[in-house]
MDAnalysis code that builds the backbone (N, CA, C; Angstrom):
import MDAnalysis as mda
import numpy as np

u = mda.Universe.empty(528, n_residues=176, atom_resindex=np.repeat(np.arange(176), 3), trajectory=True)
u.add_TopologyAttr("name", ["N", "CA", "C"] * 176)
u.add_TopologyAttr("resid", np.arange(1, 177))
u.add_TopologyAttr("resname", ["UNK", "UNK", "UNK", "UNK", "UNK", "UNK", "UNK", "UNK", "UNK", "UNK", "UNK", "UNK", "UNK", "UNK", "UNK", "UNK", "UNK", "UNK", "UNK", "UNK", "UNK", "UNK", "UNK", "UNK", "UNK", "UNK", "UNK", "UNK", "UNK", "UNK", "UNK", "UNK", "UNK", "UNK", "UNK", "UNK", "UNK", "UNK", "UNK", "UNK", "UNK", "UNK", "UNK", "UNK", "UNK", "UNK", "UNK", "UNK", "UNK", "UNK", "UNK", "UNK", "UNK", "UNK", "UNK", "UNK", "UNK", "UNK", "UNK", "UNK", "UNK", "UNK", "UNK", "UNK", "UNK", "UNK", "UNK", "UNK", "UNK", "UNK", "UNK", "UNK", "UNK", "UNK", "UNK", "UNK", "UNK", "UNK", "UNK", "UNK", "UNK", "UNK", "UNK", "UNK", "UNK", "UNK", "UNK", "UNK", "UNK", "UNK", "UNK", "UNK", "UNK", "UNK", "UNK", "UNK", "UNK", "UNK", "UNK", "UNK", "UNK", "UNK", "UNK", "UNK", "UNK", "UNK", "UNK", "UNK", "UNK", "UNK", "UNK", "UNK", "UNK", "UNK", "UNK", "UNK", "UNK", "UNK", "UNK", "UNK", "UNK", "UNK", "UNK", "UNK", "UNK", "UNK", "UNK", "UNK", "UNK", "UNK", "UNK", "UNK", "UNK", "UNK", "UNK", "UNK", "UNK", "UNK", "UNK", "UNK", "UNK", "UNK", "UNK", "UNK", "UNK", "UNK", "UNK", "UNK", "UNK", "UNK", "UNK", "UNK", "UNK", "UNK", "UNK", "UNK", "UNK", "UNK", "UNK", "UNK", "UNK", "UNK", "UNK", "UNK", "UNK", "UNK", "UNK", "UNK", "UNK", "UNK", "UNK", "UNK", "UNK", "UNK", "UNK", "UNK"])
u.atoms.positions = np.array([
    [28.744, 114.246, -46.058],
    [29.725, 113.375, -45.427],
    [30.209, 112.365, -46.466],
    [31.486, 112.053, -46.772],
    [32.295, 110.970, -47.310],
    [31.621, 109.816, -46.903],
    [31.626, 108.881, -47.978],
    [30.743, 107.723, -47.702],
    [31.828, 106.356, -48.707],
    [32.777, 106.885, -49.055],
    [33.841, 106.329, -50.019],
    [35.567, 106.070, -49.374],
    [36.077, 105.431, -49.388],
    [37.568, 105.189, -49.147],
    [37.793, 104.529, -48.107],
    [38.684, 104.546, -46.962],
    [39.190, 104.046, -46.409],
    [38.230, 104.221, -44.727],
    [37.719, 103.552, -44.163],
    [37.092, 104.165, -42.611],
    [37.950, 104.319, -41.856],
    [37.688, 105.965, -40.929],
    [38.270, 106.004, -39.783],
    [37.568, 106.102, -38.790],
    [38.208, 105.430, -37.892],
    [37.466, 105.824, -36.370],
    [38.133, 106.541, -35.853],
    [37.133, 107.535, -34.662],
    [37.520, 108.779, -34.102],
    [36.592, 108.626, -32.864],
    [37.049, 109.385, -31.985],
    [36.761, 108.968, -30.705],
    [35.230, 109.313, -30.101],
    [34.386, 109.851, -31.079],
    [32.994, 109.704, -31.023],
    [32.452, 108.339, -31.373],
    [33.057, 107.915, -31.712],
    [32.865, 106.196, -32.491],
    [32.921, 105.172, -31.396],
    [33.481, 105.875, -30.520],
    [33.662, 104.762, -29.365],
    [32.607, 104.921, -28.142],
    [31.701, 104.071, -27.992],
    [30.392, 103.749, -27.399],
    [31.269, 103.306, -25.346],
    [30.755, 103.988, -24.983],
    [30.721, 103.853, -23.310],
    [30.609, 102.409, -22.602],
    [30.013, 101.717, -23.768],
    [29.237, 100.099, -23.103],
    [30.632, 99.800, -24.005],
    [31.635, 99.876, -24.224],
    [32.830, 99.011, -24.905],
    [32.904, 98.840, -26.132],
    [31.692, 99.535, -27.230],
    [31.236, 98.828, -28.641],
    [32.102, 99.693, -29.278],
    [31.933, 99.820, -30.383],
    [32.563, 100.736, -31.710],
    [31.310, 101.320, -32.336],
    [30.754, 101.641, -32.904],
    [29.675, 102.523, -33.469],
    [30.436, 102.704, -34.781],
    [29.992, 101.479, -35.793],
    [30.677, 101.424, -37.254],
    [29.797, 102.476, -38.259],
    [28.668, 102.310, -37.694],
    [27.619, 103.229, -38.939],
    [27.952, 104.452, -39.135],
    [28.605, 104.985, -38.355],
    [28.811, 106.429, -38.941],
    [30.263, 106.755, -39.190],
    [31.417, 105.783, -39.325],
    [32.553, 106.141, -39.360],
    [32.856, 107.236, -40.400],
    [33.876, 108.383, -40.383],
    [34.268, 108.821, -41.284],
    [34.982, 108.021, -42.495],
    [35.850, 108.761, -43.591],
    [36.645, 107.985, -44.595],
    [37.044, 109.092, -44.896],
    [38.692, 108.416, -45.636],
    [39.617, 109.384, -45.854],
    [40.022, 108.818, -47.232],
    [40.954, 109.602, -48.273],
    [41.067, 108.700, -49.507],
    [41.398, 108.044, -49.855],
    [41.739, 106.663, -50.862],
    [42.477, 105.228, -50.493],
    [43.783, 105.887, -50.600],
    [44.272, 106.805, -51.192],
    [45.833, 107.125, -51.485],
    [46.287, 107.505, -50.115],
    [45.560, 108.112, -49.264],
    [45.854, 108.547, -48.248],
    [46.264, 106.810, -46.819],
    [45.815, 105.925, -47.327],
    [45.883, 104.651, -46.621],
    [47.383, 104.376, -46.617],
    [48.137, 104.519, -47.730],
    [49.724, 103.845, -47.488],
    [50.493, 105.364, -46.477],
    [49.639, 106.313, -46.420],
    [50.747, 106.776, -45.414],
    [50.027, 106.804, -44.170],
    [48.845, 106.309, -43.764],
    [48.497, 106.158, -42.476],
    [48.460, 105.015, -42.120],
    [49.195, 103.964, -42.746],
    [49.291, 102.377, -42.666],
    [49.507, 102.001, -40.896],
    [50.634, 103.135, -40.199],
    [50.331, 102.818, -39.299],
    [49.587, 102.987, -38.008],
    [48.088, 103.366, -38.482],
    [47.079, 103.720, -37.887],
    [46.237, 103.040, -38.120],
    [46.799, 101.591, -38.622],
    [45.869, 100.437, -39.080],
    [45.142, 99.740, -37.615],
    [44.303, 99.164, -37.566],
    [43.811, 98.096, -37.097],
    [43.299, 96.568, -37.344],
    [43.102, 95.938, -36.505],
    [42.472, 94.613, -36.803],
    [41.220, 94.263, -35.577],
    [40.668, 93.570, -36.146],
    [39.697, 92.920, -35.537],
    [40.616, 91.961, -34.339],
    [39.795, 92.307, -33.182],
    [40.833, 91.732, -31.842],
    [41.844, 92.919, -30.522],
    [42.143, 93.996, -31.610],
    [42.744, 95.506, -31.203],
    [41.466, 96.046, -30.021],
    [42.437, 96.819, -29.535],
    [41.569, 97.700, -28.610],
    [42.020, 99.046, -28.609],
    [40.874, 99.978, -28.796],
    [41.108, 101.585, -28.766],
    [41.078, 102.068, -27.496],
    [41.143, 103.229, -27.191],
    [41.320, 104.061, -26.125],
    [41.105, 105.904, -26.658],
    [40.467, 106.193, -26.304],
    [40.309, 108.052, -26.732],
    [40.875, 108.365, -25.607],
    [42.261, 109.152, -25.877],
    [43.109, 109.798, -25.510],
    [43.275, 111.458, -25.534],
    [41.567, 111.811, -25.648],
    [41.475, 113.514, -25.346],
    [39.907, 113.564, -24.983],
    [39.553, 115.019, -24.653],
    [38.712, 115.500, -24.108],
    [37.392, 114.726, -22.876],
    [36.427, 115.101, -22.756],
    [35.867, 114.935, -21.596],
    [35.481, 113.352, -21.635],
    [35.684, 112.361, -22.505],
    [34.931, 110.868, -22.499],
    [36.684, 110.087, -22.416],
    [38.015, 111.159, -22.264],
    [39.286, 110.146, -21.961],
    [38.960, 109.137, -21.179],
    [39.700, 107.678, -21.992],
    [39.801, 106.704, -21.404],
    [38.672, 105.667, -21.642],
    [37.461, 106.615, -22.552],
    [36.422, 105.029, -22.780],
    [37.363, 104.381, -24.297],
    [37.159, 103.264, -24.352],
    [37.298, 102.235, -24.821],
    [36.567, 101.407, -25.147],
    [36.969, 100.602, -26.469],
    [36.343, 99.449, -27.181],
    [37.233, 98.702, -27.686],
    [36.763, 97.426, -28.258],
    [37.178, 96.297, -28.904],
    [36.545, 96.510, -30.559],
    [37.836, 96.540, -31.212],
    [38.016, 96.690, -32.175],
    [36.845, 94.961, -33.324],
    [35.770, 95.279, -33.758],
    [35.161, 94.019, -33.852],
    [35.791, 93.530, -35.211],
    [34.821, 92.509, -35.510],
    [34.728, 92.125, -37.096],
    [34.517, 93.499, -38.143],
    [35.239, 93.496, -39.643],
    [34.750, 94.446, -40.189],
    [35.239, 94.235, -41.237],
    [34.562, 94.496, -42.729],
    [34.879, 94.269, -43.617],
    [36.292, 94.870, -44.053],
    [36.756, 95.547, -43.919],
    [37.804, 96.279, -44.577],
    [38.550, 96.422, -43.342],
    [39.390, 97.357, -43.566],
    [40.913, 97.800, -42.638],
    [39.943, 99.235, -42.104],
    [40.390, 98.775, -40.474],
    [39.980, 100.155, -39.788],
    [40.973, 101.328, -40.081],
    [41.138, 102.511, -40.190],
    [41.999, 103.371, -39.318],
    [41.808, 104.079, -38.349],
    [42.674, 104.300, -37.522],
    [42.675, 105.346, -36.181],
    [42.737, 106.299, -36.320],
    [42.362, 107.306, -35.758],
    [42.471, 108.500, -36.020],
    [43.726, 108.848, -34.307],
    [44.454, 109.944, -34.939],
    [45.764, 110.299, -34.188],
    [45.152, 110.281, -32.470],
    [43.801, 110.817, -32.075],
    [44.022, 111.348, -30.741],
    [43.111, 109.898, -30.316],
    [43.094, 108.546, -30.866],
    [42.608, 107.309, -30.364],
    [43.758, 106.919, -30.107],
    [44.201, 105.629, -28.942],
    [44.783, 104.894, -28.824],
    [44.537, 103.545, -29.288],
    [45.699, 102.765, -29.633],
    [45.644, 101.576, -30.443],
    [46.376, 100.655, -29.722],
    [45.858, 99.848, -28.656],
    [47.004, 98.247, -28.579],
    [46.911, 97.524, -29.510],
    [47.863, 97.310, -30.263],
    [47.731, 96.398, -31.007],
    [48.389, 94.756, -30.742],
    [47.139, 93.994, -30.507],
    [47.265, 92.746, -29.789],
    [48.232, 91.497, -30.632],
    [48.999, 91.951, -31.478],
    [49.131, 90.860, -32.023],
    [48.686, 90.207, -33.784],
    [49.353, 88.903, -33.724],
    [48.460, 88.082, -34.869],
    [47.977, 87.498, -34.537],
    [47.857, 86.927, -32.767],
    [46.321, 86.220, -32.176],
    [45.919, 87.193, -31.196],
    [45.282, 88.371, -31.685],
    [44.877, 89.399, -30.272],
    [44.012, 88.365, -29.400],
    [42.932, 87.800, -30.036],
    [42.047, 86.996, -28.971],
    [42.474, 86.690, -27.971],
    [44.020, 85.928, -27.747],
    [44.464, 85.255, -26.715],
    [45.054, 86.130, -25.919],
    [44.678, 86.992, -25.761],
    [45.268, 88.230, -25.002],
    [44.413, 89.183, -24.553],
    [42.967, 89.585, -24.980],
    [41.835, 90.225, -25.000],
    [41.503, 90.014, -24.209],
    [41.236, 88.874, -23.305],
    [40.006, 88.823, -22.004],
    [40.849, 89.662, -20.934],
    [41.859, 89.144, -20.551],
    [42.702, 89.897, -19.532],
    [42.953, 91.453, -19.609],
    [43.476, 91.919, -20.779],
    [43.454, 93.421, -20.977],
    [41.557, 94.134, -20.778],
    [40.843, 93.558, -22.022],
    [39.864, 94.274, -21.506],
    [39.015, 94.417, -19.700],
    [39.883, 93.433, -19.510],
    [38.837, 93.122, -18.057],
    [39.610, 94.223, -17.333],
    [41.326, 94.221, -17.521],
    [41.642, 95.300, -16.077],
    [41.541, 96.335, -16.368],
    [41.176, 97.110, -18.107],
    [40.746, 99.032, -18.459],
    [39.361, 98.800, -17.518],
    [38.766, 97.692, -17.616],
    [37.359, 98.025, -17.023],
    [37.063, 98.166, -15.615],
    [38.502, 98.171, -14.602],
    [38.442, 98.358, -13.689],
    [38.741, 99.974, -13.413],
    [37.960, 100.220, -12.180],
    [37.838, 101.497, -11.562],
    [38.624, 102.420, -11.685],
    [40.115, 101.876, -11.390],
    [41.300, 101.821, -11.010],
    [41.973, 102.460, -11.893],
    [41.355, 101.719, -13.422],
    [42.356, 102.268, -14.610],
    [41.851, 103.657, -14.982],
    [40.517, 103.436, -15.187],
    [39.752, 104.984, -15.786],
    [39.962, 106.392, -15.034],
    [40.164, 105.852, -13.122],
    [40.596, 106.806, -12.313],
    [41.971, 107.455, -12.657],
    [43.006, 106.804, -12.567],
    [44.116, 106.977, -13.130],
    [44.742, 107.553, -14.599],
    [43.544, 107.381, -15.477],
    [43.746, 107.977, -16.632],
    [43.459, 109.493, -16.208],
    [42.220, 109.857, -15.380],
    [42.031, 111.317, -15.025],
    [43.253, 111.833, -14.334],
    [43.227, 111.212, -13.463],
    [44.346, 111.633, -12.449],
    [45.713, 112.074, -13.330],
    [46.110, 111.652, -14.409],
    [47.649, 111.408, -14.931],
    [47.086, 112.915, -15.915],
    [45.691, 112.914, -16.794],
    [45.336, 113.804, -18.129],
    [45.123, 115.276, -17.588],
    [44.255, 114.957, -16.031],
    [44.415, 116.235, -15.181],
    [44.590, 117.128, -15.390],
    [44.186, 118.590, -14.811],
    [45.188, 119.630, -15.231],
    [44.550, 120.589, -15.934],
    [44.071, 120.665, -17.098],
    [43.977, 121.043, -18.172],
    [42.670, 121.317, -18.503],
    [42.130, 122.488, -19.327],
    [40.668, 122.416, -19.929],
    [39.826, 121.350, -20.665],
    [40.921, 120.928, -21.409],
    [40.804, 120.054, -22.037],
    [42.042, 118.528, -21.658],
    [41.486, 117.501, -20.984],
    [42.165, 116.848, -20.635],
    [42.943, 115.525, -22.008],
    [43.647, 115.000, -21.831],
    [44.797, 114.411, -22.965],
    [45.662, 113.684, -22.223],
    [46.539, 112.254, -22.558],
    [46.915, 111.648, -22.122],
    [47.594, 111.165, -23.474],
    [48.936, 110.451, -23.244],
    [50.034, 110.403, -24.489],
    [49.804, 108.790, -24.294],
    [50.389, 108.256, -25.490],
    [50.593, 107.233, -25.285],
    [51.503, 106.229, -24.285],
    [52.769, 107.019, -23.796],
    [53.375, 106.634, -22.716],
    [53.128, 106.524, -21.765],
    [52.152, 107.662, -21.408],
    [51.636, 107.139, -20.217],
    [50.518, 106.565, -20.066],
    [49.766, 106.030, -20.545],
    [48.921, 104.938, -21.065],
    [49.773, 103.490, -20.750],
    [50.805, 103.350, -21.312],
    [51.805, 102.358, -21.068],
    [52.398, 102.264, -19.403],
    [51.994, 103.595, -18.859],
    [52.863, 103.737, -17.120],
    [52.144, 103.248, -16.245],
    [50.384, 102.934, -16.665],
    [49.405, 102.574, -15.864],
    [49.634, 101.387, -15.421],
    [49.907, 101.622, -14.007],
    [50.479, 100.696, -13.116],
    [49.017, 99.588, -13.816],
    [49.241, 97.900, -13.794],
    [48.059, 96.833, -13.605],
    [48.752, 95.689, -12.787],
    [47.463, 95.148, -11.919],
    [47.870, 93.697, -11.355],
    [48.328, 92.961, -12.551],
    [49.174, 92.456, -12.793],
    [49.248, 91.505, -13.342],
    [49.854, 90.165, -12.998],
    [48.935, 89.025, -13.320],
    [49.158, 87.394, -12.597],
    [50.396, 87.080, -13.013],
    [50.709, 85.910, -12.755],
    [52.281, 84.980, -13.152],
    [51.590, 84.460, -14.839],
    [52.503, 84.548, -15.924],
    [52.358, 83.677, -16.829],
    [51.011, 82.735, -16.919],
    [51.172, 81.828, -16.323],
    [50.109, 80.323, -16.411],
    [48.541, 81.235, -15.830],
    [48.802, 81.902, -14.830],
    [47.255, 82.029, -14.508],
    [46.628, 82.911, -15.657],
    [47.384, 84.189, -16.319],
    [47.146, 85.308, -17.460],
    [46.772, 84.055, -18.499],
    [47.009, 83.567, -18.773],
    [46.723, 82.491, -19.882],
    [45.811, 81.458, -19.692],
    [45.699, 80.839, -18.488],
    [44.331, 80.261, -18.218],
    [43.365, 81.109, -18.549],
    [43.064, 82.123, -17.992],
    [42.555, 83.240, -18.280],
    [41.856, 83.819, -19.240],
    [42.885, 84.034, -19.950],
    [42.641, 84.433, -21.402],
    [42.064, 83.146, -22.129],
    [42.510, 81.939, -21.764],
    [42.102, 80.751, -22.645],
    [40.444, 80.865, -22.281],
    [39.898, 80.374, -21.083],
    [39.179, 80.340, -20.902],
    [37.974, 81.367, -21.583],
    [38.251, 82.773, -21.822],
    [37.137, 83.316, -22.056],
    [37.889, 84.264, -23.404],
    [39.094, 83.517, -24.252],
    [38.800, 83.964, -25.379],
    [37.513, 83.548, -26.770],
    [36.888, 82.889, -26.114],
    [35.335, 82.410, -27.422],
    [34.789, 83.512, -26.889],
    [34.593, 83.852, -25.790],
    [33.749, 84.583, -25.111],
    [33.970, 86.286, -26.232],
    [35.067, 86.478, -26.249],
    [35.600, 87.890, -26.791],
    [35.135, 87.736, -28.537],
    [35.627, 86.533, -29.014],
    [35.394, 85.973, -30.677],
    [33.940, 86.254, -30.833],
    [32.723, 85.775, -29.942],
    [31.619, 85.774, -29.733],
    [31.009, 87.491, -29.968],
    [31.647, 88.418, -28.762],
    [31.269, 89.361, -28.919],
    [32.117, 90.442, -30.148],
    [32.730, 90.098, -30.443],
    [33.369, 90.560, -32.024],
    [32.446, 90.398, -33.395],
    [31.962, 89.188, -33.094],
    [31.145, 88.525, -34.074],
    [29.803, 89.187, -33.768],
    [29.019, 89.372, -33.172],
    [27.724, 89.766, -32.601],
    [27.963, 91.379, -33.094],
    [28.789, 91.981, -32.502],
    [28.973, 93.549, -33.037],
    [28.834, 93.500, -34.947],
    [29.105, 92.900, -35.185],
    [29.512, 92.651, -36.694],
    [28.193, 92.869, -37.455],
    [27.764, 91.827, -36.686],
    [26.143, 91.323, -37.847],
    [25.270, 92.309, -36.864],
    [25.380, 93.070, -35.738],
    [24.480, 94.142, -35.084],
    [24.575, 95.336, -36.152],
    [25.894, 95.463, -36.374],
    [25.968, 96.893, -37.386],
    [25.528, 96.421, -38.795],
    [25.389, 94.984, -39.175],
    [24.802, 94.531, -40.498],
    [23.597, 94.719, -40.101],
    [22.702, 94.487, -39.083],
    [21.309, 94.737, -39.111],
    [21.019, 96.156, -38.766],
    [21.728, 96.823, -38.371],
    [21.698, 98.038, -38.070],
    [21.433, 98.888, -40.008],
    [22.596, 98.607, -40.653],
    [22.513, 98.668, -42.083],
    [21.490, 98.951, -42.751],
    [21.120, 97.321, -42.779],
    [19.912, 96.840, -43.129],
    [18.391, 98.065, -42.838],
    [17.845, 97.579, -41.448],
    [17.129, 98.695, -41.183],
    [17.186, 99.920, -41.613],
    [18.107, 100.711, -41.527],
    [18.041, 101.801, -41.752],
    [17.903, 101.964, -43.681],
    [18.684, 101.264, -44.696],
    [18.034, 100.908, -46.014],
    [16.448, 100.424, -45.864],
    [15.910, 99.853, -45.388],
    [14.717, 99.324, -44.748],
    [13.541, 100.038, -44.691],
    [13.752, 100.596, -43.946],
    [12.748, 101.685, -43.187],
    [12.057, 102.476, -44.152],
    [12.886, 102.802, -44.895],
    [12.257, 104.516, -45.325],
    [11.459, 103.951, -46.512],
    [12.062, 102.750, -47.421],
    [11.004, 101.826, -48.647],
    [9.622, 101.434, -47.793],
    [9.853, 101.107, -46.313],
    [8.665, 100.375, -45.919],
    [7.614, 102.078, -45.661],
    [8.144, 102.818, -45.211],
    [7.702, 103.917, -44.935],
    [6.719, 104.690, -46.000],
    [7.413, 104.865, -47.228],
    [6.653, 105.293, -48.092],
    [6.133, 104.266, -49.406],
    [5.652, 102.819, -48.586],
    [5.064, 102.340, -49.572],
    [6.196, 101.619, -50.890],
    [6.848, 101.582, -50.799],
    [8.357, 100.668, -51.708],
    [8.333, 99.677, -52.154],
    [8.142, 99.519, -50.373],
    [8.055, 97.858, -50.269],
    [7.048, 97.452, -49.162],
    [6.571, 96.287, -49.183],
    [5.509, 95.955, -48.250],
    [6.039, 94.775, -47.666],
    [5.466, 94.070, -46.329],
    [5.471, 93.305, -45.958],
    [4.030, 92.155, -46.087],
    [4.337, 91.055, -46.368],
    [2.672, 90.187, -46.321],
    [2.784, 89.722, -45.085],
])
């Protein structure tokens, strides 16, 4: 496996509990980055896997050293230059019943189920007046910064350990 260039995420990467699963991302070559520029991400973004049997789980794009890329059959909102202030509200209504049902219902059909980006965009949501969406979002954007940040240094200790382990294992390194 490529362990050099640019990371992509692909829709095994995307964890059921909302996370990203950074440790095993693929990579593609840096030359290959200026023509998939727009399959970029940022920290604050939210994905969506837009094929086969796990359509419709989703995550929040966390902290990460470098530039994510997407891979074609993920979906990408891209929130902005302040996604935060916009994050609590979106992630809260994919996490309703409502939306994930509706993603089946629309991908349907098929052996393999798939959903386009347009209609991703057709999914009917409540949405409040102005002032309340923004109370909203104000209120529990630390909350989102928080868990961006926590994913970050989880996959740094995640890292860690796994460099870790195998020195302590065969004697490397010791602990006093």
């Amino acid at each position: 496996m490529r362990e050099s260039g640019v990371p992509v995420v692909k829709i095994k990467d995307i964890n059921e509990d909302y996370t990203l699963n950074t440790n095993e991302l693929s990579y593609v070559d840096f030359d290959k980055k200026k023509v998939a520029s727009r399959f970029n991400s940022k920290e604050g973004d939210v994905i969506i896997a837009m094929t086969g049997a796990t359509i419709g789980k989703f995550a929040l794009i966390p902290k990460y050293e470098s530039t994510l890329l997407i891979n074609q059959r993920v979906g990408l909102y891209n929130l902005g230059d302040s996604p935060f202030s916009k994050l609590p509200f979106l992630i809260n209504s994919m996490k309703q019943e409502f939306f994930r049902s509706k993603i089946f219902q629309v991908a349907g059909g098929a052996a393999q189920p798939n959903i386009s980006g347009e209609q991703l965009d057709n999914i009917p949501l409540v949405i409040p007046d102005d002032k309340r969406m923004n109370l909203y979002n104000e209120k529990f954007e630390s909350v989102f910064r928080l868990i961006s940040n926590n994913q970050f240094e989880s996959n740094k200790l995640s890292e860690l350990r796994d460099w870790l382990l195998p020195m302590l294992m065969n004697g490397q390194v010791t602990v006093n």
